[in-house]
C-alpha positions as protocol buffer text, in pm:
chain_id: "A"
residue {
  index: 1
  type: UNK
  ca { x: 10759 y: -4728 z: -18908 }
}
residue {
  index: 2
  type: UNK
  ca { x: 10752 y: -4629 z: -19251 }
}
residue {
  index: 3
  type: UNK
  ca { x: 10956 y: -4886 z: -19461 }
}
residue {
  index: 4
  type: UNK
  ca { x: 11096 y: -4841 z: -19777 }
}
residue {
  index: 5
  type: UNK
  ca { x: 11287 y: -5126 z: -19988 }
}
residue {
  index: 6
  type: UNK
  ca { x: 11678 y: -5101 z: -20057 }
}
residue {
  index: 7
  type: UNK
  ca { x: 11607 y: -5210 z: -20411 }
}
residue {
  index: 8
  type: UNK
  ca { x: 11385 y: -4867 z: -20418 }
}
residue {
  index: 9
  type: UNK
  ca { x: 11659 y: -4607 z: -20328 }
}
residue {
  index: 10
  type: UNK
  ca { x: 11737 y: -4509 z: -20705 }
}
residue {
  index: 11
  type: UNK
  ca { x: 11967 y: -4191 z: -20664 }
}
residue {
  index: 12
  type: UNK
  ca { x: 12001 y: -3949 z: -20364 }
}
residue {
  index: 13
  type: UNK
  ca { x: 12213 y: -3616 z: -20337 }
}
residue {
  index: 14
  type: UNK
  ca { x: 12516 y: -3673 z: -20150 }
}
residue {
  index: 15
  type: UNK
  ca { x: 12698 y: -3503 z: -19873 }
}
residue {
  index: 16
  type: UNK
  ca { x: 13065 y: -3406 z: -19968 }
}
residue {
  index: 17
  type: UNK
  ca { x: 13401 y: -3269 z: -19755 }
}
residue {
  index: 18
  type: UNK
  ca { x: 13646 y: -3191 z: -19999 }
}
residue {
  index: 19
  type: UNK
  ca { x: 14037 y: -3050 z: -19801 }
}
residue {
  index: 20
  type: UNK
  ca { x: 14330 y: -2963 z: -19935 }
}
residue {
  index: 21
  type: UNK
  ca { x: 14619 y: -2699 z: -19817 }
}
residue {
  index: 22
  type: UNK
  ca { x: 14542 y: -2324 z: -19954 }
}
residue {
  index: 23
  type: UNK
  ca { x: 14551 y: -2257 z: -20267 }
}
residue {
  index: 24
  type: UNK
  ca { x: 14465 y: -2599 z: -20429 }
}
residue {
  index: 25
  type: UNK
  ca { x: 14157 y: -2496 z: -20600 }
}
residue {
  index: 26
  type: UNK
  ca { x: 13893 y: -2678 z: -20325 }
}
residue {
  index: 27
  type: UNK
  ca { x: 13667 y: -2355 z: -20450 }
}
residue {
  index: 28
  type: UNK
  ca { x: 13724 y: -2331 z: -20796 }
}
residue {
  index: 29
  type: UNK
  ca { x: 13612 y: -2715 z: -20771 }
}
residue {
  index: 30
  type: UNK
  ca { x: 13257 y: -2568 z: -20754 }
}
residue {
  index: 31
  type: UNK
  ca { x: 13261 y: -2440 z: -21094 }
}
residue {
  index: 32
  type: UNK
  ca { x: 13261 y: -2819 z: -21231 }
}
residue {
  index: 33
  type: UNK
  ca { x: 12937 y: -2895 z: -21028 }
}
residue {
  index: 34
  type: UNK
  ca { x: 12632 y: -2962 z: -21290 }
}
residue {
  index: 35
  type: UNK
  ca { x: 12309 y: -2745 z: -21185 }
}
residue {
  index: 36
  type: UNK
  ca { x: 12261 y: -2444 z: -20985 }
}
residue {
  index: 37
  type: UNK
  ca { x: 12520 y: -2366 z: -20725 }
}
residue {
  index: 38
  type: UNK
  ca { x: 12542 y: -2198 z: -20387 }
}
residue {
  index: 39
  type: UNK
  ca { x: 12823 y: -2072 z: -20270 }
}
residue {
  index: 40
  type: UNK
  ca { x: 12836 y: -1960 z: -19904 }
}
residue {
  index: 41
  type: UNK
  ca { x: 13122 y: -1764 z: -19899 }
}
residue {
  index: 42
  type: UNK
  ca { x: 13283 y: -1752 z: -19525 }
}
residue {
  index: 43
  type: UNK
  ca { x: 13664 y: -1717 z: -19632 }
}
residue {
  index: 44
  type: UNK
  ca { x: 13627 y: -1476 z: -20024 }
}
residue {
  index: 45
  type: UNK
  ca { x: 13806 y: -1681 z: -20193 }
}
residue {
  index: 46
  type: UNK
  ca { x: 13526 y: -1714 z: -20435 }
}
residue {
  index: 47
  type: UNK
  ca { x: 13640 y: -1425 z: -20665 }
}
residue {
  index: 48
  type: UNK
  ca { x: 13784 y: -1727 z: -20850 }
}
residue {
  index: 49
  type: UNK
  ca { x: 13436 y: -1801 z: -20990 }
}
residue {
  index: 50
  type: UNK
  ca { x: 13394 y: -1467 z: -21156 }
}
residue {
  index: 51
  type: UNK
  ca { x: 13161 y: -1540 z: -21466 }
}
residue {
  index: 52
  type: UNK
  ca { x: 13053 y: -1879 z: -21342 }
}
residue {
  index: 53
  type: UNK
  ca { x: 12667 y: -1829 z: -21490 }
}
residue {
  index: 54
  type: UNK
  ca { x: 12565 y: -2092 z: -21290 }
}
residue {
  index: 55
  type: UNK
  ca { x: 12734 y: -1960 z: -20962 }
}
residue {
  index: 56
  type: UNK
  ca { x: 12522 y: -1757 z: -20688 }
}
residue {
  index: 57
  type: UNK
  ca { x: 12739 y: -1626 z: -20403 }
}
residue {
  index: 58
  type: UNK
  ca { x: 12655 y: -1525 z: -20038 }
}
residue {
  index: 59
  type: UNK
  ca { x: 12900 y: -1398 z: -19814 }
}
residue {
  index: 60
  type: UNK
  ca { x: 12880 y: -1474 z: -19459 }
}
residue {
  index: 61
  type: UNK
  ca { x: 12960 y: -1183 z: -19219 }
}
residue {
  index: 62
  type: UNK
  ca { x: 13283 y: -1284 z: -19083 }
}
residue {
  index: 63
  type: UNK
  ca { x: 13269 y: -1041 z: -18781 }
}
residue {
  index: 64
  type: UNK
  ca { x: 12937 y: -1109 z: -18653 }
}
residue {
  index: 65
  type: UNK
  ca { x: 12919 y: -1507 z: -18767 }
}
residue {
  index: 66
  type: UNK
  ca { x: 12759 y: -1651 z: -18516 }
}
residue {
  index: 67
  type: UNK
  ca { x: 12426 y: -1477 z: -18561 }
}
residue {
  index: 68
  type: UNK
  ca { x: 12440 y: -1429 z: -18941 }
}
residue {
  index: 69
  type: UNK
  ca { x: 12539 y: -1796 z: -18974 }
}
residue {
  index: 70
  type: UNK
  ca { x: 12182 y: -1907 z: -18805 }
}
residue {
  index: 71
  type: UNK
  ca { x: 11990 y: -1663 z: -18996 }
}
residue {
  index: 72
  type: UNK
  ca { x: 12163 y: -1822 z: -19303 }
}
residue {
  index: 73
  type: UNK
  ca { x: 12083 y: -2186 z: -19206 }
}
residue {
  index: 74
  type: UNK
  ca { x: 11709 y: -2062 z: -19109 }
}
residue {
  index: 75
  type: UNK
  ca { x: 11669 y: -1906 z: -19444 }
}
residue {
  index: 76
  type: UNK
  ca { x: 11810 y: -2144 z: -19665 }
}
residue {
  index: 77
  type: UNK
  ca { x: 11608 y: -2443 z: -19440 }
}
residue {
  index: 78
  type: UNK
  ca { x: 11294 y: -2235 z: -19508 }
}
residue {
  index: 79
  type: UNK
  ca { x: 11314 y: -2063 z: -19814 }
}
residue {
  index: 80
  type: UNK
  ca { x: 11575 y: -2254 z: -20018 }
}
residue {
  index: 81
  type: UNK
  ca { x: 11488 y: -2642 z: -19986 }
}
residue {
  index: 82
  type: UNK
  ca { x: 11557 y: -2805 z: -20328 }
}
residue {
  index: 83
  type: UNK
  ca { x: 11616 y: -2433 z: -20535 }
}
residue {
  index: 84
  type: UNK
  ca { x: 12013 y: -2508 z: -20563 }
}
residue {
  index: 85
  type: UNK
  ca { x: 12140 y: -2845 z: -20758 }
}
residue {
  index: 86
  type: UNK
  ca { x: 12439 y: -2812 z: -20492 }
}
residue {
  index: 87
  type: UNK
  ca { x: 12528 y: -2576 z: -20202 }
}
residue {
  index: 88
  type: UNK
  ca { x: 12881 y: -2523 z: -20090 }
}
residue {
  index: 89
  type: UNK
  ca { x: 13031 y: -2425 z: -19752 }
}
residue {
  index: 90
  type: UNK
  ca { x: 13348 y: -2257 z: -19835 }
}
residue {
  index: 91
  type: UNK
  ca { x: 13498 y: -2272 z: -19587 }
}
residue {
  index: 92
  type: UNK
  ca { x: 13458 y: -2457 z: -19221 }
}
residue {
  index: 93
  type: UNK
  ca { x: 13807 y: -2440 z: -19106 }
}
residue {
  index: 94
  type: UNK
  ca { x: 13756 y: -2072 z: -19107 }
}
residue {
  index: 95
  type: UNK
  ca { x: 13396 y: -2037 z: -19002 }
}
residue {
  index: 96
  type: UNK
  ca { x: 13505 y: -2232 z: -18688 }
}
residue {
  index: 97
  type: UNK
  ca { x: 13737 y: -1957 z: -18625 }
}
residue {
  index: 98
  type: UNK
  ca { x: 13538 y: -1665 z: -18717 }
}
residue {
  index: 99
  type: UNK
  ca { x: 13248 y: -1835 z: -18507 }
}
residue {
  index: 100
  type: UNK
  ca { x: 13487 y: -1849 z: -18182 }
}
residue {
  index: 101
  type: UNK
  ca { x: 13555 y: -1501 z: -18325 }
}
residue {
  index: 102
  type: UNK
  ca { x: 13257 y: -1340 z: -18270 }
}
residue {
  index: 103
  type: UNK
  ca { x: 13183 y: -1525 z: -17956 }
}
residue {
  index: 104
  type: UNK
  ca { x: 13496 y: -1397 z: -17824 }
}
residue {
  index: 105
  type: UNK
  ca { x: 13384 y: -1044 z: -17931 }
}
residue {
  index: 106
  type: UNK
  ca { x: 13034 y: -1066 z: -17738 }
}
residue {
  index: 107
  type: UNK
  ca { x: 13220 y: -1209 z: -17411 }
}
residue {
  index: 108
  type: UNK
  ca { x: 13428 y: -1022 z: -17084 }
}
residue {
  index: 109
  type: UNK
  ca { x: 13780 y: -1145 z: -17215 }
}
residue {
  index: 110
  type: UNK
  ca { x: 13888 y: -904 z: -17413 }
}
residue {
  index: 111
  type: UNK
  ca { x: 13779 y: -1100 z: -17753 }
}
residue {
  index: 112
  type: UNK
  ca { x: 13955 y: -1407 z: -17632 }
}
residue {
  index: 113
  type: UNK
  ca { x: 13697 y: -1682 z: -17631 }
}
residue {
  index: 114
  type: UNK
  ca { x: 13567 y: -1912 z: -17312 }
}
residue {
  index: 115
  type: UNK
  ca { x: 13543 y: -2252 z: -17323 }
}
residue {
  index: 116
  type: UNK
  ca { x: 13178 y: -2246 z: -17345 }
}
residue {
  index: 117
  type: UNK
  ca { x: 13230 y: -2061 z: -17672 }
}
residue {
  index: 118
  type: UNK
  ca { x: 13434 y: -2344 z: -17796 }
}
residue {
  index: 119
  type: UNK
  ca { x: 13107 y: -2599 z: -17702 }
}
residue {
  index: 120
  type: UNK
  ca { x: 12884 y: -2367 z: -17861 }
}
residue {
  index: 121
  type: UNK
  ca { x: 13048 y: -2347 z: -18140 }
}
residue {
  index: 122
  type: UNK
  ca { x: 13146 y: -2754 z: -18170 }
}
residue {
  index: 123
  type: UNK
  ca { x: 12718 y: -2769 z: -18182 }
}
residue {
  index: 124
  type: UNK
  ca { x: 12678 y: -2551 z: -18408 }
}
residue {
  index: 125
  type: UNK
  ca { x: 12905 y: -2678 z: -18674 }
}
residue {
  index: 126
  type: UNK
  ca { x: 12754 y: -3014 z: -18609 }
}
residue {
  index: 127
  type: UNK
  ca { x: 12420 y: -2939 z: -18581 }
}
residue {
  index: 128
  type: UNK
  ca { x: 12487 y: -2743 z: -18907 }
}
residue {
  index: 129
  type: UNK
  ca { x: 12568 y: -3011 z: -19089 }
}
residue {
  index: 130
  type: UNK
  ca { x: 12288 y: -3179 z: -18998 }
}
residue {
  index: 131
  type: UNK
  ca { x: 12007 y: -2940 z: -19126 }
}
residue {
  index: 132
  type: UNK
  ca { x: 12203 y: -2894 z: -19462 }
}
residue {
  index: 133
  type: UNK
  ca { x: 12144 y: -3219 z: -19499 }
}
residue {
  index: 134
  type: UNK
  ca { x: 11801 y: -3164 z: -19569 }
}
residue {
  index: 135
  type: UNK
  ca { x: 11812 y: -2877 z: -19816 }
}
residue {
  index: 136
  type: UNK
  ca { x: 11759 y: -3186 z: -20093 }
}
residue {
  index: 137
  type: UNK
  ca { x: 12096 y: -3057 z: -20294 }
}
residue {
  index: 138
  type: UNK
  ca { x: 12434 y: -3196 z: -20311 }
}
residue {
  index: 139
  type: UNK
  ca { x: 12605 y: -3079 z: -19986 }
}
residue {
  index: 140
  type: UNK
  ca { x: 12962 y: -2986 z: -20023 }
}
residue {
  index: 141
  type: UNK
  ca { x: 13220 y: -2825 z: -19717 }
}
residue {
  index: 142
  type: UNK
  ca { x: 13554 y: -2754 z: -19813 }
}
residue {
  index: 143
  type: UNK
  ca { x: 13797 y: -2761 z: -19540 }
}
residue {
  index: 144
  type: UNK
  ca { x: 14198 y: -2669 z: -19487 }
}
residue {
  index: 145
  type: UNK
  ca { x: 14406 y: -2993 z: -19427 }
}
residue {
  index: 146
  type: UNK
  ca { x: 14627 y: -3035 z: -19184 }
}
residue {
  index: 147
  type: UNK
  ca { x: 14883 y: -3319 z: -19071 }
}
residue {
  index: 148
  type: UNK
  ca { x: 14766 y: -3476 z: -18762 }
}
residue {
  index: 149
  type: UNK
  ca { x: 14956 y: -3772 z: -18509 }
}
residue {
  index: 150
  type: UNK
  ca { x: 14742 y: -4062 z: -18553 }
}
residue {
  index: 151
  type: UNK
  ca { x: 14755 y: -4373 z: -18413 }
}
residue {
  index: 152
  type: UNK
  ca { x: 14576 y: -4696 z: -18489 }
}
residue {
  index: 153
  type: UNK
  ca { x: 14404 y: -4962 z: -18320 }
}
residue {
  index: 154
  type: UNK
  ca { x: 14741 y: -5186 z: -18270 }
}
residue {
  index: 155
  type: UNK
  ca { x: 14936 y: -4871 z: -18104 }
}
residue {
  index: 156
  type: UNK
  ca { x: 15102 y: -4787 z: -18424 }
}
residue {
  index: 157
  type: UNK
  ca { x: 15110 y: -4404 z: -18466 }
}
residue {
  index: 158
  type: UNK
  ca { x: 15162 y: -4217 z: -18816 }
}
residue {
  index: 159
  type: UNK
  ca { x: 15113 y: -3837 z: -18983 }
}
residue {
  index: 160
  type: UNK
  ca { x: 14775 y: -3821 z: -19180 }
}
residue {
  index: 161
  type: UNK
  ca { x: 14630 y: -3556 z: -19310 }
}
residue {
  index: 162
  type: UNK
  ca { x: 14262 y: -3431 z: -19236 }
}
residue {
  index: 163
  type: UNK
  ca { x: 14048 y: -3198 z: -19264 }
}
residue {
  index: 164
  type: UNK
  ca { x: 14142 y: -2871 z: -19052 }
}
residue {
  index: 165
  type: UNK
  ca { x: 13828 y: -2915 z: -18842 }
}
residue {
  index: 166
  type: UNK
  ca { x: 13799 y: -2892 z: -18440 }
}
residue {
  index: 167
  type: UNK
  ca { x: 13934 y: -3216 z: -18285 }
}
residue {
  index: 168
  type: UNK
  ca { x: 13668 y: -3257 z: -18065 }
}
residue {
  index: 169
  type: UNK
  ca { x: 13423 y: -3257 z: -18307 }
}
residue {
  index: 170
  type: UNK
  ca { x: 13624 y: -3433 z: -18615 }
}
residue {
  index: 171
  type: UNK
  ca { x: 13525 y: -3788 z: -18618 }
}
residue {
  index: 172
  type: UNK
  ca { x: 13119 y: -3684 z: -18591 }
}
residue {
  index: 173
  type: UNK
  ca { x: 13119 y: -3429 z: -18901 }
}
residue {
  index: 174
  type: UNK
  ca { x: 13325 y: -3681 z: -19166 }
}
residue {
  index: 175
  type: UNK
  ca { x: 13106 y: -3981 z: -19003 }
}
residue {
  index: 176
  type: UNK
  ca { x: 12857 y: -3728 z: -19161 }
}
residue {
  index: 177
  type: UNK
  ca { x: 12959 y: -3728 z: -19462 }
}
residue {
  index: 178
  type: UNK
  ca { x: 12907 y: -3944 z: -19753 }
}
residue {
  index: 179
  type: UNK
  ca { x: 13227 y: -3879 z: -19926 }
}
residue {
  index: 180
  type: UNK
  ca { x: 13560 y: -3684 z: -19772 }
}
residue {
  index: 181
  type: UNK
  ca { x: 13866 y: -3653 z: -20051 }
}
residue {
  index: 182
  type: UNK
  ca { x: 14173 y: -3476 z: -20006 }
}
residue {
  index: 183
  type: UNK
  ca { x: 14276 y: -3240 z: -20341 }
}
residue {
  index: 184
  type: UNK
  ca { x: 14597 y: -3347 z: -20483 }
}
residue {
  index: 185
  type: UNK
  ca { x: 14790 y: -3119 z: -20782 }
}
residue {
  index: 186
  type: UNK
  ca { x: 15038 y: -3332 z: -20979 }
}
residue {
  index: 187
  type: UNK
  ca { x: 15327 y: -3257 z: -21142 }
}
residue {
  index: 188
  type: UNK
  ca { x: 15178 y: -3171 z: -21450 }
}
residue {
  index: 189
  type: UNK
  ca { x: 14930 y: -2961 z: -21272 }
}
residue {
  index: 190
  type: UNK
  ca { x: 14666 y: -3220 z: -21318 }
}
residue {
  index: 191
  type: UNK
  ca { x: 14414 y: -3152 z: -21052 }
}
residue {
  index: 192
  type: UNK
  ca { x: 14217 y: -3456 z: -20841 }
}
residue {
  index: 193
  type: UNK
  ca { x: 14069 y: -3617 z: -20527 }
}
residue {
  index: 194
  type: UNK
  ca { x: 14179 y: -3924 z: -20358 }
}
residue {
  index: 195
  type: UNK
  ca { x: 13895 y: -4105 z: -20209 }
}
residue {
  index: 196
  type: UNK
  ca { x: 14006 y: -4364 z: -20008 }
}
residue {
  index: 197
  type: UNK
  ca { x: 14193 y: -4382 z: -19694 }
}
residue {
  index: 198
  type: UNK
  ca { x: 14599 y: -4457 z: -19698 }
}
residue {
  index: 199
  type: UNK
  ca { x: 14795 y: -4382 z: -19393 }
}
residue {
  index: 200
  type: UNK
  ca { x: 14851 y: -4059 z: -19512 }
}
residue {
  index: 201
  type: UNK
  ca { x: 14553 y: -3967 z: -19604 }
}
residue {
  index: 202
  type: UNK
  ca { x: 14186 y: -3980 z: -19456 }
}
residue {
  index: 203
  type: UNK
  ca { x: 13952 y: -3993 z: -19738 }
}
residue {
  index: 204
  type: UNK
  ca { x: 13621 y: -4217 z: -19795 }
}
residue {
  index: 205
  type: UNK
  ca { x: 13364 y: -4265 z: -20042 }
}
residue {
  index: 206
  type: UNK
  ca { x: 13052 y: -4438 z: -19923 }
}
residue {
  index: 207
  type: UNK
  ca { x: 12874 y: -4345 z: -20273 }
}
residue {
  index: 208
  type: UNK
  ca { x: 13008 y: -4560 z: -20541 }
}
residue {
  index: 209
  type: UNK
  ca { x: 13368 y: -4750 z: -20584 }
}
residue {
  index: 210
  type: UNK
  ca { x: 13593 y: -4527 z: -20707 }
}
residue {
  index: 211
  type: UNK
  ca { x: 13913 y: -4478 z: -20504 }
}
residue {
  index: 212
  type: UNK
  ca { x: 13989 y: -4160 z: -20697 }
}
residue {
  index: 213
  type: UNK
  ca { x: 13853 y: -3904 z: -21012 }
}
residue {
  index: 214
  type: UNK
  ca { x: 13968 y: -3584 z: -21158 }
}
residue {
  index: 215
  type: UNK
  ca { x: 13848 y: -3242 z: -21000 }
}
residue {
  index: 216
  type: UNK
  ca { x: 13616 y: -3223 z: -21287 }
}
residue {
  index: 217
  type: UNK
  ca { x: 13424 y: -3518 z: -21212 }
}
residue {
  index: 218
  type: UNK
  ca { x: 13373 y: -3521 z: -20814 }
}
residue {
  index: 219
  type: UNK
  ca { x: 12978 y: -3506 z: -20913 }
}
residue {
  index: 220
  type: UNK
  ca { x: 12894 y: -3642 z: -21217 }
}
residue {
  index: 221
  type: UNK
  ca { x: 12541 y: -3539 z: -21298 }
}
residue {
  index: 222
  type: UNK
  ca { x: 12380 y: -3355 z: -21030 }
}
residue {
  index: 223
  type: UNK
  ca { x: 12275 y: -3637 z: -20815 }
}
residue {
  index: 224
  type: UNK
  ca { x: 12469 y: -3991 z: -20688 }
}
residue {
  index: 225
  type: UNK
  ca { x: 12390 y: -4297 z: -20823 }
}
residue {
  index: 226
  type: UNK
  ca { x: 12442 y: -4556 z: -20582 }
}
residue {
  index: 227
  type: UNK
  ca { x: 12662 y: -4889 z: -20664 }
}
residue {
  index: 228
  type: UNK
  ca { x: 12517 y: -5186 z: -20828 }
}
């Protein structure tokens, strides 16, 4: 076993799932990000980065996903490991659909996908996650939200809202993730996340102990500095 000391962890990049309903600004977000960013582009809403100097886009083929989607993940895990400060998945609700999509297309029911096409694509999203993880750059997926049923351990049931992501599947990508916030606008137009679960609201922040910050300041300086 190779052991390393809790008192040596310094900083580490951080895995992020930021939601929010349409039209909140989860992608403009990215243009707040300090460093190099990557934006892979699944739903084209990143036309609101236009000028963003610091901004390089790819846009996934959202007819034939499922193949252009591994050759993305098997480029970037082989040519791209620590070249972008953070890369962004923009977004998963929608490459979960254009994923069953294009499995549909390739199948003998008339574009309508099989169940196995849901399980393939449940792995691959999670399984995704998973070798992002080790592109050494701040990992942020953006995600739809949605009001879900939930109920807790004592039988008591409530609306929450989550991330738009595949039921079967939900719990294992945000147990993923280091931090999950939900965008709010205020009144005022004021744009920020809330990072810490209410019963309305899944959120967490396993990177330092703020409950909240500004859309500006999601990452602070490139990298996470872990809590004293």
């Amino acid at each position: 076993m190779q052991i390393k000391k809790a008192t040596d962890i310094e900083q580490t990049k951080g895995t992020y799932l930021i939601y929010g309903a349409p039209g909140k600004g989860k992608t403009s977000t990215a243009k707040y990000f300090p460093g190099k960013t990557l934006i892979l582009d699944i739903d084209r809403t990143s036309k609101v980065l236009r000028g963003e100097k610091n901004v390089d886009i790819v846009y996934i083929d959202n007819e034939d996903t499922w193949n252009d989607w591994g050759n993305t993940l098997a480029d970037l895990t082989t040519n791209y490991v620590g070249v972008y400060d953070n890369v962004v998945v923009d977004n998963v609700s929608e490459l979960e659909r254009c994923i069953l999509s294009s499995l549909g297309a390739e199948g003998k029911n008339n574009g309508v996908p099989s169940q196995g096409d849901y399980q393939y694509m449940q792995f691959r999203m999670v399984n995704s996650l998973r070798y992002m993880k080790n592109l050494d750059s701040n990992l942020i997926w953006t995600a739809w939200e949605e009001i879900d049923l939930w109920t807790d351990s004592n039988g008591s049931s409530y609306n929450i809202a989550l991330p738009q992501i595949n039921r079967k599947i939900r719990n294992n990508i945000l147990g993923l993730c280091d931090v999950v916030g939900r965008l709010m606008v205020k009144e005022d137009d004021e744009r920020g996340f809330i990072l810490q679960a209410t019963d309305s609201t899944y959120a967490k922040n396993q990177l330092d102990n703020r409950s909240g910050c500004k859309q500006s300041e999601l990452i602070l300086d490139g990298t996470v500095r872990l809590p004293e």
